[in-house]
C-alpha positions as CSV (number, residue, x, y, z in Angstrom):
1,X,-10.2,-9.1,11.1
2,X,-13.9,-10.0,10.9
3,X,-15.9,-8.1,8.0
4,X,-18.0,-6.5,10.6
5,X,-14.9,-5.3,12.4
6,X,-13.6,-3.7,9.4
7,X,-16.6,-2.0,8.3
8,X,-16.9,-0.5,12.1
9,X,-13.6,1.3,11.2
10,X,-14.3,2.6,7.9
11,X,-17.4,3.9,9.2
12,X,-15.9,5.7,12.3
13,X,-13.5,7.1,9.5
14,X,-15.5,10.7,9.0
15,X,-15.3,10.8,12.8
16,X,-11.9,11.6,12.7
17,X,-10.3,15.0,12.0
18,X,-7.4,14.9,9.7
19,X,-5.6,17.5,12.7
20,X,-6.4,14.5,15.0
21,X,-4.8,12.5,12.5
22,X,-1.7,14.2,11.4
23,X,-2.2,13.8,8.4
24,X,-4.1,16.4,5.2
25,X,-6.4,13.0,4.1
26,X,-7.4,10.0,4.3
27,X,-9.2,7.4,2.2
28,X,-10.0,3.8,2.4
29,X,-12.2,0.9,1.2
30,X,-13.1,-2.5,2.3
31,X,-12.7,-5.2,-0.3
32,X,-14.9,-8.0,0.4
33,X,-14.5,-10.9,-2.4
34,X,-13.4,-9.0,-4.9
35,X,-16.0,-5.9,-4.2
36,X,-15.8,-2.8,-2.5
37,X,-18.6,-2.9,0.7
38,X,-17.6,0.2,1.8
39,X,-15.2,3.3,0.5
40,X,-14.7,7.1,2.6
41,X,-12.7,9.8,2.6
42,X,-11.6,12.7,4.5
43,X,-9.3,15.7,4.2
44,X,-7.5,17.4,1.5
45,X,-5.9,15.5,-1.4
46,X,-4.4,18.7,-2.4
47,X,-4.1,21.0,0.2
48,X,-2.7,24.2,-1.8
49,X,-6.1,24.2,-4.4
50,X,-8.1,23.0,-1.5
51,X,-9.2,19.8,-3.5
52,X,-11.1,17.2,-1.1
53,X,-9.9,13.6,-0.8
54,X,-12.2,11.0,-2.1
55,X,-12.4,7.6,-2.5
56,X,-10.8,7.8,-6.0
57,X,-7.8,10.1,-4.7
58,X,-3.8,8.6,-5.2
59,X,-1.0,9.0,-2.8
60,X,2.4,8.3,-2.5
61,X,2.5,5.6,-0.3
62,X,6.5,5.5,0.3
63,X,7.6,2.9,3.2
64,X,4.4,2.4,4.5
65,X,3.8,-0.1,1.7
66,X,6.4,-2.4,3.7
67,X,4.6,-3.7,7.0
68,X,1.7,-3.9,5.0
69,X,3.1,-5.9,2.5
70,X,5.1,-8.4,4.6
71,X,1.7,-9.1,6.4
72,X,-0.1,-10.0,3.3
73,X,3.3,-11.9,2.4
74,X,3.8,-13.5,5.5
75,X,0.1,-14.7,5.5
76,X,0.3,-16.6,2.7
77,X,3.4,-18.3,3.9
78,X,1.3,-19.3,6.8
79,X,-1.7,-20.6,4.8
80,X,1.4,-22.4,3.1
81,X,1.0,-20.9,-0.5
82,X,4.2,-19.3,-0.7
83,X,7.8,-20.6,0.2
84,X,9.7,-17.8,1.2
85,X,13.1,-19.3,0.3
86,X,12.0,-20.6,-3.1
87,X,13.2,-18.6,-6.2
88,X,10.8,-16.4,-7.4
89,X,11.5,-16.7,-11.2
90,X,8.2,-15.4,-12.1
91,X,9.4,-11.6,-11.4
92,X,11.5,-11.8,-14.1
93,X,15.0,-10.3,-12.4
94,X,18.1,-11.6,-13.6
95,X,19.0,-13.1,-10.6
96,X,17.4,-15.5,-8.4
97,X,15.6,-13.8,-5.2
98,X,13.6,-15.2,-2.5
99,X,10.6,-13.5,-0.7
100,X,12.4,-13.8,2.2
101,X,15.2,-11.5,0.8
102,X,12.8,-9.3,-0.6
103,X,11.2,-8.8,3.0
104,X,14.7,-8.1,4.5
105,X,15.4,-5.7,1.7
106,X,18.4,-7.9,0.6
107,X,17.1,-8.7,-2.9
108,X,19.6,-6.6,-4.6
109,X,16.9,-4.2,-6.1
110,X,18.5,-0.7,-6.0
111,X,16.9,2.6,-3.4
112,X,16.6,5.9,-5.1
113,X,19.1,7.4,-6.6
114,X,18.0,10.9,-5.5
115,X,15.3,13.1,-3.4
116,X,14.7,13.9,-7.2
117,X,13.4,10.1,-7.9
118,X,11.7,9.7,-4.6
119,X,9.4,12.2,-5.6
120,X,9.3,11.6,-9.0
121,X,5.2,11.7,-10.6
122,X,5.9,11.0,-14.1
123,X,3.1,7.9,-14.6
124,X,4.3,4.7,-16.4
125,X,2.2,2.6,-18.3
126,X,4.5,-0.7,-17.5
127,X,7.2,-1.7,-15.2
128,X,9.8,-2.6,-18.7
């Protein structure tokens, strides 16, 4: 997408009711070089204390992380500055895995061993 394109939808963002939206918030920023042209919010980041969303706000992002990362994955595999069936020994695992695998969810990384995990909000200061 074109930089104007994106900063038509993050300005028709407010437009949008988060009942239209099915959902209690939204917030979002355009990144443009390594800086933000453009940040808004709507909604309720915490709907019980009536707490607006802002541009600062965190959420859980559970599987929606995964189309969105496979694009950004699969894009550099196209621009041809990552091999998806190459080892990736910089992550560190004690096995080989491929991007590929990783996309497919067949990297042998574990799912959560419990709702209790899913939903887990203790913060971490590193992945070790």
């Amino acid at each position: 997408m074109t930089r104007r394109i994106l900063l038509s939808l993050i300005a028709a963002a407010p437009a949008f009711s988060s009942s239209k939206l099915d959902t209690p918030s939204l917030s979002t920023s355009v990144i443009v070089n390594g800086k933000v042209v453009r940040s808004e919010a709507i909604g309720l980041a915490d709907i019980e204390n009536g707490v607006p969303a802002t541009t600062k706000s965190v959420y859980r992002y559970a599987s929606i992380s995964k189309p969105i990362t496979a694009a950004a994955v699969l894009s550099l595999a196209q621009e041809g500055l990552l091999d998806l069936d190459a080892p990736q020994k910089q992550w560190k695992l004690k096995w080989p895995v491929t991007a590929r695998q990783l996309l497919g969810q067949l990297g042998g990384i574990r799912h959560y061993s419990g709702r209790s995990e899913a939903l887990n909000t203790t913060f971490y200061s590193t992945l070790a």
